[in-house]
GUTI-311644 format. One line per 2 residues: number of its first residue (from 1); their letters; for each residue x, y, z of C-alpha. Coordinates in nm, 2 decimals, padded with zeros to 4 digits. Layout:
! GUTI-311644
NUM) a) X Y Z; ...
END
This chain:
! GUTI-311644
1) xx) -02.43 -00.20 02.37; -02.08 -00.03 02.32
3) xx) -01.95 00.29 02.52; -02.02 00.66 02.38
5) xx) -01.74 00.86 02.43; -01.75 01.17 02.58
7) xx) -01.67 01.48 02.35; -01.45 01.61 02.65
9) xx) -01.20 01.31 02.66; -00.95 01.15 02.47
11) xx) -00.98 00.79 02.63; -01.11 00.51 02.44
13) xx) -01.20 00.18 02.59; -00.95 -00.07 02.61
15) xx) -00.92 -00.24 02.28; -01.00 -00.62 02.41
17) xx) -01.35 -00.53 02.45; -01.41 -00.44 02.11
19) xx) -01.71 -00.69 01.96; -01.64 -01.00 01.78
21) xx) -01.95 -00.93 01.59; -01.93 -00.69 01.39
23) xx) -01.54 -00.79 01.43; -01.39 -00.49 01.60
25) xx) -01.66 -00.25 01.67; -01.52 -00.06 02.03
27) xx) -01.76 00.26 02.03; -01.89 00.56 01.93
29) xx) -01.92 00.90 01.92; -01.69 01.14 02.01
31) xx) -01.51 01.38 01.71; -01.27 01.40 01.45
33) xx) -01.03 01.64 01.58; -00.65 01.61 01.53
35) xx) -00.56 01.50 01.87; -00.80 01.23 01.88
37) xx) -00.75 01.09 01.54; -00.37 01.08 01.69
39) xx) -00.48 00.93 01.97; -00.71 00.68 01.82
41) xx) -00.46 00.55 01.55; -00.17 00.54 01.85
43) xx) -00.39 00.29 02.02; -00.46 00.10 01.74
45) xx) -00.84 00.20 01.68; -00.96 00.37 01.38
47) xx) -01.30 00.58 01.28; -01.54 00.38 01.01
49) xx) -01.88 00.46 00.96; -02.12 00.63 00.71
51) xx) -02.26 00.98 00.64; -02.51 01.07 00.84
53) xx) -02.44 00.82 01.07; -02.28 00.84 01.42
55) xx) -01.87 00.86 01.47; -01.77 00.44 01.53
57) xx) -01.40 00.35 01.62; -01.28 00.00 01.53
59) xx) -01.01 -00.22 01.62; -01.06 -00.59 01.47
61) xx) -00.88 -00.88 01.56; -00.69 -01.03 01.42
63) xx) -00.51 -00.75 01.24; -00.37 -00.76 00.89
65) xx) 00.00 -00.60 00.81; 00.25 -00.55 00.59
67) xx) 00.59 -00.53 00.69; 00.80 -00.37 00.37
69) xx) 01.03 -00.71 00.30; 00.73 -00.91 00.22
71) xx) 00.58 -00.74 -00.01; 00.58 -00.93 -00.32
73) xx) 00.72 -00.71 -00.59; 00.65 -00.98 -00.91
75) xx) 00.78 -00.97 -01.24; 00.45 -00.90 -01.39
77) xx) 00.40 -00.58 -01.18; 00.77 -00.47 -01.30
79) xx) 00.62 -00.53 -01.68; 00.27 -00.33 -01.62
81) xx) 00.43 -00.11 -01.45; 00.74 -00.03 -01.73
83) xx) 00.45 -00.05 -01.99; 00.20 00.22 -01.88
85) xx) 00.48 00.45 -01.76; 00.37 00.48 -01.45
87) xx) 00.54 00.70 -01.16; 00.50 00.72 -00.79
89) xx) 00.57 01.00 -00.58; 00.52 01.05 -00.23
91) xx) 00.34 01.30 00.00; 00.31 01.54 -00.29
93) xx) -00.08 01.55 -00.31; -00.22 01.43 -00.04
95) xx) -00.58 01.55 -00.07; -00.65 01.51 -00.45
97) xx) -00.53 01.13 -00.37; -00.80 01.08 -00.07
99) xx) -01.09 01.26 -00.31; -00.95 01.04 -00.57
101) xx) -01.04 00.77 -00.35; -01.36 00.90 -00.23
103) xx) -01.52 01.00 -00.58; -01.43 00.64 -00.75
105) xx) -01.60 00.45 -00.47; -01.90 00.70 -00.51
107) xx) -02.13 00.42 -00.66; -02.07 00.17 -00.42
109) xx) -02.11 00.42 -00.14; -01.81 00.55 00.06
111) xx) -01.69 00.59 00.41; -01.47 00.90 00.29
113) xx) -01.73 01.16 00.29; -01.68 01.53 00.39
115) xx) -01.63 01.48 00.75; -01.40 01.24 00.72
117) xx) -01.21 01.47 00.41; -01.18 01.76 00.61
119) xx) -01.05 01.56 00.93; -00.83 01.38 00.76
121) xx) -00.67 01.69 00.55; -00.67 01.87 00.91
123) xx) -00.43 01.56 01.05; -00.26 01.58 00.73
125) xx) -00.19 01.94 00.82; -00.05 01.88 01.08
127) xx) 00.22 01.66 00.96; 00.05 01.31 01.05
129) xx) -00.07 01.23 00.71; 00.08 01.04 00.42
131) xx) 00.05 00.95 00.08; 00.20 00.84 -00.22
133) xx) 00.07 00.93 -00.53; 00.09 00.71 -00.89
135) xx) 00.12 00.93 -01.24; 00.05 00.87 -01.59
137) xx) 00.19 01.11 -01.81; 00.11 01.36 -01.58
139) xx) -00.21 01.31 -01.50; -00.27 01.16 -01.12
141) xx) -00.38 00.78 -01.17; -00.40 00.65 -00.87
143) xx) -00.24 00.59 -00.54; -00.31 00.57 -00.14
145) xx) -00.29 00.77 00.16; -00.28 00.73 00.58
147) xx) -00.18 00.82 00.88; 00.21 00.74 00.98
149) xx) 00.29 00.78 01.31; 00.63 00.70 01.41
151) xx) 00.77 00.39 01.18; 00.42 00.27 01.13
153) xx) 00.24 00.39 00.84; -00.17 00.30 00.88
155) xx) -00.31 00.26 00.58; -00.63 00.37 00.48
157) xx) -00.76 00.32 00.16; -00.58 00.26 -00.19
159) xx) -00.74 00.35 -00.55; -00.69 00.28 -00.92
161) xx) -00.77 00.45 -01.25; -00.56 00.24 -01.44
163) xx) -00.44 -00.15 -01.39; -00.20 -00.16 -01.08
165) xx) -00.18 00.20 -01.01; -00.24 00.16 -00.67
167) xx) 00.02 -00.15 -00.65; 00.27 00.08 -00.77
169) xx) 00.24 00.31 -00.51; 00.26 00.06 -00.24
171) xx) 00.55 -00.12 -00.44; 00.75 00.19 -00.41
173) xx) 00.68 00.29 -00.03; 00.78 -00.01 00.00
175) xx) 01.08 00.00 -00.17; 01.17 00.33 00.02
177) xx) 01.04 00.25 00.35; 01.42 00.35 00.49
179) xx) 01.41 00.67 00.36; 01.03 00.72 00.50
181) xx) 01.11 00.50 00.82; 00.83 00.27 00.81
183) xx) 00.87 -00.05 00.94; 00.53 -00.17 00.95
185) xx) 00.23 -00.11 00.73; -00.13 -00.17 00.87
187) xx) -00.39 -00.29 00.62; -00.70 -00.37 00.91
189) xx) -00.90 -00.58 00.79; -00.80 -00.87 00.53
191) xx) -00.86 -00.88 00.18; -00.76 -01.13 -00.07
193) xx) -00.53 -00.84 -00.32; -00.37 -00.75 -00.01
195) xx) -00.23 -01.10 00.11; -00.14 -01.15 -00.24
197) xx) 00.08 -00.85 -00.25; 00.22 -01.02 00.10
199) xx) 00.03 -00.88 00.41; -00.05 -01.13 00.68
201) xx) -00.26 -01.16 00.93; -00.16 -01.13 01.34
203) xx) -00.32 -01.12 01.65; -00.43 -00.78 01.79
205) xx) -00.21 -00.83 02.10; 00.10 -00.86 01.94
207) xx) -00.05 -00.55 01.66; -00.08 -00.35 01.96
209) xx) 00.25 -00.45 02.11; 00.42 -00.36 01.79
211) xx) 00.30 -00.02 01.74; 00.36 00.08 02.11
213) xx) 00.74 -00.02 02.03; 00.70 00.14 01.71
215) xx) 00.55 00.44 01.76; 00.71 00.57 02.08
END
């Protein structure tokens, strides 16, 4: 059993007594609102689930990250990159990038349906969101969007329409993280393209510890 939350307070559980199986699992219910998305992603817990289904909030251990200086900018990115004339720009259009995301993962089945759209373009609103956005002769190709708060920038889901559209865009946040102020990047859970690109994986105590110091 895991804790419902009530719909009148922000409070989550502490995140140590999140289930190790399913890896990070803390609770449910709750909403979507602004201030406790906020909340949530302060405290290192973030909403996953499917239509239909109830509100679950997540905080896995151990965590995966990106800090800017590893990412691993290679020359073969550089080429593709040159050769399909691709350009990134940031936090220009951030909800055509998270429908982009949501319509191409349509067949698999998505955890970006409209609830989550209209939240998430509510905390974008409100000046929490981010994105950056990858273009192909002028015509949107790809990209990723999240939630920075402070100098931590949690990432929340990445899509291509062409070959390393979405690498691009994470290439050149990386590349400007001064000018955004990002120092850390949060990836949750691992995947093998993401530790390729450089993200490792640490221990949700010292995850948490970072973003407190990061986000204050």
């Amino acid at each position: 059993m895991i804790p419902w939350l009530s719909p009148h307070h922000l409070d989550f559980p502490d995140v140590e007594s999140a289930l190790e199986d399913p890896n990070g699992l803390l609770c449910a219910g709750g909403d979507l609102s602004v201030e406790r998305l906020s909340h949530a992603y302060s405290h290192g817990i973030f909403p996953w689930f499917s239509d239909g289904e109830p509100i679950l909030w997540w905080s896995p251990n151990p965590r995966l990250v990106l800090t800017p200086d590893a990412f691993k900018f290679r020359r073969s990115l550089k080429k593709s990159i040159r050769a399909r004339a691709l350009s990134v720009t940031t936090n220009q259009c951030f909800d055509r990038v998270m429908a982009l995301c949501s319509e191409t993962r349509q067949t698999e089945g998505t955890w970006i349906h409209q609830d989550m759209l209209e939240a998430y373009r509510a905390l974008n609103a409100a000046g929490a969101g981010f994105s950056a956005e990858t273009w192909q002769a002028g015509r949107l190709v790809g990209g990723l969007y999240g939630v920075k708060l402070g100098r931590v920038l949690f990432g929340e889901s990445m899509v291509s329409c062409v070959p390393d559209a979405s690498k691009a865009a994470l290439a050149h946040i990386c590349q400007e993280a001064d000018v955004h102020q990002i120092e850390l990047i949060d990836c949750q859970v691992p995947t093998s393209h993401l530790i390729s690109l450089g993200a490792t994986l640490i221990d949700r105590s010292e995850f948490m510890q970072r973003i407190r110091e990061l986000t204050e």
